[in-house]
PLY file of the C-alpha trace (Angstrom):
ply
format ascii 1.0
element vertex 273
property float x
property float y
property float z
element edge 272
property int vertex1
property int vertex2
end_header
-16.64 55.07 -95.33
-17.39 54.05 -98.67
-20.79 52.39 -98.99
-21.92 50.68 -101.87
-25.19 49.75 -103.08
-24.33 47.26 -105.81
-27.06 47.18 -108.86
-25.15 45.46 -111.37
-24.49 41.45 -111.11
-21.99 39.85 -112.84
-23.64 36.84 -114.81
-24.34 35.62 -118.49
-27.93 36.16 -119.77
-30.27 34.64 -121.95
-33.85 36.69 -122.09
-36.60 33.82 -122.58
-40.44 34.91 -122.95
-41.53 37.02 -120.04
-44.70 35.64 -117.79
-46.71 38.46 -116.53
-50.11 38.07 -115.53
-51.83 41.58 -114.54
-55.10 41.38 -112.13
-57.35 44.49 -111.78
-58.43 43.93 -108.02
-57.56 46.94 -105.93
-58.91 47.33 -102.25
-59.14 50.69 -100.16
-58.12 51.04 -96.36
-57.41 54.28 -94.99
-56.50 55.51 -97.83
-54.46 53.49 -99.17
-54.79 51.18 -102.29
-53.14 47.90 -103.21
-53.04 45.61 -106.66
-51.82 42.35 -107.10
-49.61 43.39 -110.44
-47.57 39.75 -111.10
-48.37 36.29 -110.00
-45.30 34.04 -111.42
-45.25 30.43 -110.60
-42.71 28.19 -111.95
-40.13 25.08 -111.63
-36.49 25.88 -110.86
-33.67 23.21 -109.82
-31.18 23.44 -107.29
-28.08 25.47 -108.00
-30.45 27.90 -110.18
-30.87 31.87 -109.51
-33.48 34.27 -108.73
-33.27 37.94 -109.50
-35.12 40.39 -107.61
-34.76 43.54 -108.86
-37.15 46.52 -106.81
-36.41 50.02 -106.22
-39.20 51.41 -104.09
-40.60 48.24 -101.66
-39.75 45.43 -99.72
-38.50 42.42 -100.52
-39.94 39.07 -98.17
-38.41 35.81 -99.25
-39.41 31.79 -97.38
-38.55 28.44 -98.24
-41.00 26.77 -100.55
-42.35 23.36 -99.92
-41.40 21.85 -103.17
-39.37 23.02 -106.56
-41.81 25.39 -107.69
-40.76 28.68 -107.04
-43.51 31.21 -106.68
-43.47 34.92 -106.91
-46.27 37.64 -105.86
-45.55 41.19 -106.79
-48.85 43.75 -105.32
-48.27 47.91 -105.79
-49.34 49.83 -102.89
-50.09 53.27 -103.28
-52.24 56.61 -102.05
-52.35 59.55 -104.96
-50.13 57.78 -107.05
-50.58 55.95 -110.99
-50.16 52.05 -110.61
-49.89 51.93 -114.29
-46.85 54.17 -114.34
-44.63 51.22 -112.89
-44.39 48.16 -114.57
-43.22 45.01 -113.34
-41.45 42.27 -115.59
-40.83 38.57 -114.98
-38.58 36.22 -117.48
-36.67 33.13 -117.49
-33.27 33.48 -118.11
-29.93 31.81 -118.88
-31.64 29.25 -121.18
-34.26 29.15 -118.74
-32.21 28.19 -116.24
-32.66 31.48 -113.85
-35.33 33.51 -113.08
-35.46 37.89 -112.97
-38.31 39.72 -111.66
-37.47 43.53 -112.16
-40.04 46.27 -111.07
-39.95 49.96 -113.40
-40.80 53.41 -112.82
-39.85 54.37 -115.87
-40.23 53.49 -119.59
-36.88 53.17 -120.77
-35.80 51.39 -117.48
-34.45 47.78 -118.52
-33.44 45.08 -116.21
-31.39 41.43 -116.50
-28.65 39.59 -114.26
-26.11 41.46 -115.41
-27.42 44.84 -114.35
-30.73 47.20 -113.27
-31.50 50.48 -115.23
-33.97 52.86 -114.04
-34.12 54.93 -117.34
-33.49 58.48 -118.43
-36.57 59.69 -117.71
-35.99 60.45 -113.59
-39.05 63.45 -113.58
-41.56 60.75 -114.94
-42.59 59.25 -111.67
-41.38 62.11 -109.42
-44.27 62.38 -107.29
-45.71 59.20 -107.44
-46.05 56.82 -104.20
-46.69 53.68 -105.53
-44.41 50.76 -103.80
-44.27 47.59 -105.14
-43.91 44.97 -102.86
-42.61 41.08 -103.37
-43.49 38.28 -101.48
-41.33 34.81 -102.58
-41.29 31.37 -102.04
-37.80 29.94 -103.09
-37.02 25.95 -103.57
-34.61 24.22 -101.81
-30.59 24.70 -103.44
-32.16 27.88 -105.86
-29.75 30.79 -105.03
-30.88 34.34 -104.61
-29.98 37.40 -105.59
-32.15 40.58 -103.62
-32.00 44.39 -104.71
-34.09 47.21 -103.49
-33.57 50.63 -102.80
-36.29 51.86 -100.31
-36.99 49.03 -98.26
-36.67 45.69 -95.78
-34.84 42.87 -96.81
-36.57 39.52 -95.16
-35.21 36.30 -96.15
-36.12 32.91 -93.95
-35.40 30.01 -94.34
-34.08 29.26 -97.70
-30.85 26.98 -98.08
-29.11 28.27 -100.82
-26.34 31.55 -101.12
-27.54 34.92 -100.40
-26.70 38.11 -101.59
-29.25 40.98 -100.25
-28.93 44.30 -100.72
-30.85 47.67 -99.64
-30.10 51.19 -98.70
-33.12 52.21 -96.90
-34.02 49.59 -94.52
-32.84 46.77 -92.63
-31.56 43.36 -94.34
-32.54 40.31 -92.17
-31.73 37.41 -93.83
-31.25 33.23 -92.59
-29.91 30.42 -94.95
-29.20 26.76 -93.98
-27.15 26.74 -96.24
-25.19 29.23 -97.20
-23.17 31.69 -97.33
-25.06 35.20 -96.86
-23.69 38.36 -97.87
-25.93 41.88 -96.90
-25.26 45.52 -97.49
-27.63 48.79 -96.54
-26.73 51.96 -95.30
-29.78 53.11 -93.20
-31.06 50.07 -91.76
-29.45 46.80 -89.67
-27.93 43.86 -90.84
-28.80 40.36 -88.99
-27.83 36.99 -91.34
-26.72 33.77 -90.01
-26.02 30.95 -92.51
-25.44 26.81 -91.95
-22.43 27.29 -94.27
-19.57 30.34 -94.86
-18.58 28.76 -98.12
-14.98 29.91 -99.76
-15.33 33.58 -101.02
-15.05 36.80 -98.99
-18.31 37.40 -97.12
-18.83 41.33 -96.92
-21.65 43.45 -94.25
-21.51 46.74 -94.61
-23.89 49.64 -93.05
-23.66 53.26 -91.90
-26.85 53.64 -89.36
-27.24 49.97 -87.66
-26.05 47.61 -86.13
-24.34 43.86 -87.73
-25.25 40.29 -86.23
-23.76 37.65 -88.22
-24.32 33.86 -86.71
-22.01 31.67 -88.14
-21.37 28.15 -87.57
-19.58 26.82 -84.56
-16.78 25.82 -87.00
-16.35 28.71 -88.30
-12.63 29.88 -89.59
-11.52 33.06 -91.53
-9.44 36.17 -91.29
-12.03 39.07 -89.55
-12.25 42.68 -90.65
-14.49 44.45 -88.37
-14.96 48.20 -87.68
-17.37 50.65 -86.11
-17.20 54.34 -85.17
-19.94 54.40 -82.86
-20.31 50.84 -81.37
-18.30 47.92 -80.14
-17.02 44.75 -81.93
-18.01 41.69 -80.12
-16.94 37.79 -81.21
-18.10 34.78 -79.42
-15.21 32.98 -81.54
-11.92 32.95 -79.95
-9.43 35.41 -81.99
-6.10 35.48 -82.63
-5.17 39.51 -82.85
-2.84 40.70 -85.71
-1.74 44.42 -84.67
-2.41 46.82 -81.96
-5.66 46.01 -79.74
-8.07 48.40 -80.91
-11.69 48.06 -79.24
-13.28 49.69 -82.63
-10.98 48.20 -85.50
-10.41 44.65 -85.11
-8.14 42.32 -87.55
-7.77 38.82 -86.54
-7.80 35.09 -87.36
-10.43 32.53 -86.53
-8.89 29.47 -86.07
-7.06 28.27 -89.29
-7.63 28.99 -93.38
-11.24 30.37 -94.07
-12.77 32.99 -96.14
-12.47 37.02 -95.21
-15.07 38.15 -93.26
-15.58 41.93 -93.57
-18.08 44.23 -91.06
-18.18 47.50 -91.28
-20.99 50.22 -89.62
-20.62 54.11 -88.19
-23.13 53.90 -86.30
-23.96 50.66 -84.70
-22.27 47.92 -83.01
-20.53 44.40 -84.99
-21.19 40.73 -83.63
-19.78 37.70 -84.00
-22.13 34.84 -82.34
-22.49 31.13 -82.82
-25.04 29.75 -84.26
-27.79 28.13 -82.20
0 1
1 2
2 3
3 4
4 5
5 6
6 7
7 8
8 9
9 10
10 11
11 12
12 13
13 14
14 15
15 16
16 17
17 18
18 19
19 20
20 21
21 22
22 23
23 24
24 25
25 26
26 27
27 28
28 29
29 30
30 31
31 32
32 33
33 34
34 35
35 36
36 37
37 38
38 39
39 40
40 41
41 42
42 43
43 44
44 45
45 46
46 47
47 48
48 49
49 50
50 51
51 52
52 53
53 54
54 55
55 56
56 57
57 58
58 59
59 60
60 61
61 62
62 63
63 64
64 65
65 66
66 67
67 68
68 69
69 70
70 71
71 72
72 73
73 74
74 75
75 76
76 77
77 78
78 79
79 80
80 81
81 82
82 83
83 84
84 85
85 86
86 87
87 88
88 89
89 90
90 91
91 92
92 93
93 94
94 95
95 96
96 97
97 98
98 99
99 100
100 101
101 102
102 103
103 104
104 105
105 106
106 107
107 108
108 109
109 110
110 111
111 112
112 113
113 114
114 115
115 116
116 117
117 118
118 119
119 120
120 121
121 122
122 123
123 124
124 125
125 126
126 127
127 128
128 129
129 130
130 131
131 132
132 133
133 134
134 135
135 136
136 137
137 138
138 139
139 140
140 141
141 142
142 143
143 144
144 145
145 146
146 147
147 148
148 149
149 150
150 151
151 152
152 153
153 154
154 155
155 156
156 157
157 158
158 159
159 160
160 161
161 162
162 163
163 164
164 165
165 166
166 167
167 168
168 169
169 170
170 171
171 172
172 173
173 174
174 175
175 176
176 177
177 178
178 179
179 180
180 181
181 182
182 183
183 184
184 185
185 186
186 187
187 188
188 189
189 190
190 191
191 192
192 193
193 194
194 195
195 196
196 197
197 198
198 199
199 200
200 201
201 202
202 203
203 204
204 205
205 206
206 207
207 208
208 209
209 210
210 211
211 212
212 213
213 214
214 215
215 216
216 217
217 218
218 219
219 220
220 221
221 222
222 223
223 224
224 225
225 226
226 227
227 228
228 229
229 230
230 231
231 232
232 233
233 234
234 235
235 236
236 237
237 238
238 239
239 240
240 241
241 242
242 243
243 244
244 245
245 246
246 247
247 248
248 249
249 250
250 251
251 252
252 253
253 254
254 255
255 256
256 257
257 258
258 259
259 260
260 261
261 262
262 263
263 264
264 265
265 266
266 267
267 268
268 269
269 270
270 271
271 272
């Protein structure tokens, strides 16, 4: 199965001045340090975008109480150097969106279109630090999540979703919508007030996918497993041959493509609640 962990997004940008604000507090518990490395708190309107862009660390996203988004970046770490990974914040599209891109590298460069680590992959070899973000996103801001080792949490928010890992599970909850997820060690749970019109894709090799969808829900289904069963609380029409681990059917009339796809790990269907 061909799993992809997409790094590159496909949107116009506009670097504006970058708002990084470095604290030198650190705290030890068994043996393990931790630095708050970016506090970024700013306006954004509905329909906006937030970039996170992390490659070692989690990724923990709420709704915010008002339009200020607000975004807390701390490094965690036991033998490592903190000041060998940088982290980078900056309004962009005209100041539209926001990107938030962590670095272990010098050279490494980050922006909405795409994520660069750097040439350098022997510079931080053996060093532990994680850098972990912790988000509060405004109502209507959509969000765009990318990390490589590391959970995906998103609750709450009510814009479109598009989270990505590929070490750890994505859990992710929009009332709004839609929500798209990808990982390949790790489970995928999303459930979204609203599918939207473009394909939605889950795809994972070791885990399980539960997608909640609205009780209205309509589309064309793609769903297979290896290891696992395909469940759907929605009533299908079947195009083809039953089979109990490859499953292509319609979902009432019209809709979007829904696409699930694990090894290991069973696919859901369920309504949402």
């Amino acid at each position: 199965m061909n799993v992809r962990h997409v790094t590159q997004l496909a949107l116009t940008s506009v670097a504006a001045a970058a708002m990084l604000h470095v604290i030198p507090f650190s705290v030890h518990a068994q043996d393990r340090q931790e630095m708050v490395a970016l506090e970024w708190r700013e306006s954004m309107q509905a329909g906006s975008r937030m970039f996170l862009h992390n490659v070692n660390g989690g990724i923990e996203v709420e709704r915010a109480s008002g339009d200020q988004a607000e975004v807390t970046v701390t490094k965690r770490w036991r033998r490592g150097d903190p000041d060998m990974v940088r982290v980078e914040a900056r309004r962009t599209d005209g100041g539209r969106n926001a990107t938030i891109c962590a670095f272990w590298n010098e050279d490494g460069s980050c922006d909405e279109e795409s994520y660069t680590s750097g040439r350098n992959r022997n510079r931080n070899r053996d060093n532990d630090v994680s850098v972990h973000y912790t988000v509060k996103l405004p109502d209507g801001v959509h969000l765009y999540a990318r990390t490589v080792n590391g959970a995906v949490s998103i609750a709450n928010v009510t814009g479109a979703v598009d989270a990505r890992t590929t070490n750890g599970a994505v859990k992710a909850s929009s009332t709004g919508g839609p929500v798209v997820a990808e990982t390949v060690n790790g489970s995928i749970e999303v459930r979204m007030g609203s599918v939207g019109t473009s394909d939605l894709h889950y795809e994972t090799v070791n885990g399980a996918i539960t997608i909640e969808l609205p009780d209205d829900f309509a589309g064309h289904l793609s769903l297979r497993t290896v290891n696992g069963s395909l469940q759907s609380d929605f009533p299908i029409t079947m195009q083809g041959r039953f089979n109990p681990r490859r499953i292509d059917a319609q979902v009432g009339e019209g809709g979007p493509r829904l696409h699930a796809e694990t090894v290991n790990g069973g696919v859901r269907l369920r309504k949402l609640q």
